[in-house]
N, C-alpha and C positions, 0 to 999 in steps of 0.2 A: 746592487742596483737600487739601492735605496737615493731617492728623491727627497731633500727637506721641504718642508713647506714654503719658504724661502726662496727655494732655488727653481721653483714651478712657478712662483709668481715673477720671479725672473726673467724666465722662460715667457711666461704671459705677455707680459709687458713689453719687453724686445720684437715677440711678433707683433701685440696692434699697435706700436710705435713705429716698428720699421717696413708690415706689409700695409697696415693702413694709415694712419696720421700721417707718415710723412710723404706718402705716397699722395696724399690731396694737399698737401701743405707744397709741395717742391711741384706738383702739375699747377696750383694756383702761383706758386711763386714763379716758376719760367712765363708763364702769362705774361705776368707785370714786369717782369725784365725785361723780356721781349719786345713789350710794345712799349716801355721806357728807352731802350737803346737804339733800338730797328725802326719802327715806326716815326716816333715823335720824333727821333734826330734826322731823318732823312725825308726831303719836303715831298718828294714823289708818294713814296710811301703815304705820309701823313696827308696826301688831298684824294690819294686812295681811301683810307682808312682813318675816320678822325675820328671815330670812338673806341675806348679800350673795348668796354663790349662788344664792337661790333671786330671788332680781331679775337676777342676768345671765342665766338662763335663760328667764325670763320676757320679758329685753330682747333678748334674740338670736332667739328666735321671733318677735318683731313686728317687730324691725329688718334682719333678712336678707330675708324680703319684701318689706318696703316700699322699699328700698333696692334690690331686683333690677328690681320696678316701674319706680323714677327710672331705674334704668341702660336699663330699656327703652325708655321713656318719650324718654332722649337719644337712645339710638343710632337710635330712628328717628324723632326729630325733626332736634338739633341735631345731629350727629354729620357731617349732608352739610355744614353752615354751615361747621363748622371745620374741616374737610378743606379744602375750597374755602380759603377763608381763607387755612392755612398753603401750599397748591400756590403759590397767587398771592404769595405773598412767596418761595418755594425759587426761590433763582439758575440751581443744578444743573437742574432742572426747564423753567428759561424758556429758558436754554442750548439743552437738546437738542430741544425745540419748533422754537426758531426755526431750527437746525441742519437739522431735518428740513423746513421751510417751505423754507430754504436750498436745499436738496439738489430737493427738488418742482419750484422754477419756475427753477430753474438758477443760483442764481446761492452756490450755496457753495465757494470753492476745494478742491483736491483735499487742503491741508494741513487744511482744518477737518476734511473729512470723513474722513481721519486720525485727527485729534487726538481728536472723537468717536468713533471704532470703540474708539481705544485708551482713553476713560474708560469705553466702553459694558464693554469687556472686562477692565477693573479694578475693574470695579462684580460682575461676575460672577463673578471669581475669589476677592474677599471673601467672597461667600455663598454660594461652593463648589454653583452652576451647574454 
């Protein structure tokens, strides 16, 4: 379970690229396509709505809603599915399961149960426990 420094700035980096930067980059970019394609090309449209601003304020009232809705909608529908899901694939996880099943009906050596206190206590020392 060794992490290079390297491969956590990796890590870094893929999340505020891909849950934040691109997330305000692709909401402001469907804006402007939006009201470049939909809007300006169609005249009903455009004597409705002849400012972009006034179409991103228009789309940000109806899509922050509808959009908190979905988010609710998952986190308490699917939200247990993929949880469940990624537990059952994490090694770290089925590791310290079986460790403690080990240690239960007797049959973990004295170096496992070792070896786990000292990831349980380097797992705690990262998240300044």
């Amino acid at each position: 379970m060794k992490e290079g420094w390297a491969r956590r700035r990796w890590w870094e980096f893929r999340q505020g690229h891909s849950v934040y930067l691109i997330f305000v980059l692709t909401f402001i970019n469907f804006i402007l396509i939006a009201y470049r394609l939909l809007i300006e090309r169609v005249i009903f449209f455009k004597e409705l709505i002849p400012e972009l601003w006034i179409f991103a304020v228009m789309f940000i009232i109806f899509y922050i809603p509808a959009a908190t809705l979905i988010g609710y909608w998952h986190r308490k529908t699917q939200l247990r599915v993929e949880t469940t899901l990624v537990q059952q694939q994490n090694p770290v996880l089925a590791r310290m399961i079986r460790t403690l099943l080990d240690v239960q009906t007797g049959k973990a050596s004295e170096e496992e149960i070792a070896e786990f206190r000292k990831m349980l206590n380097n797992i705690e020392k990262r998240l300044g426990s």
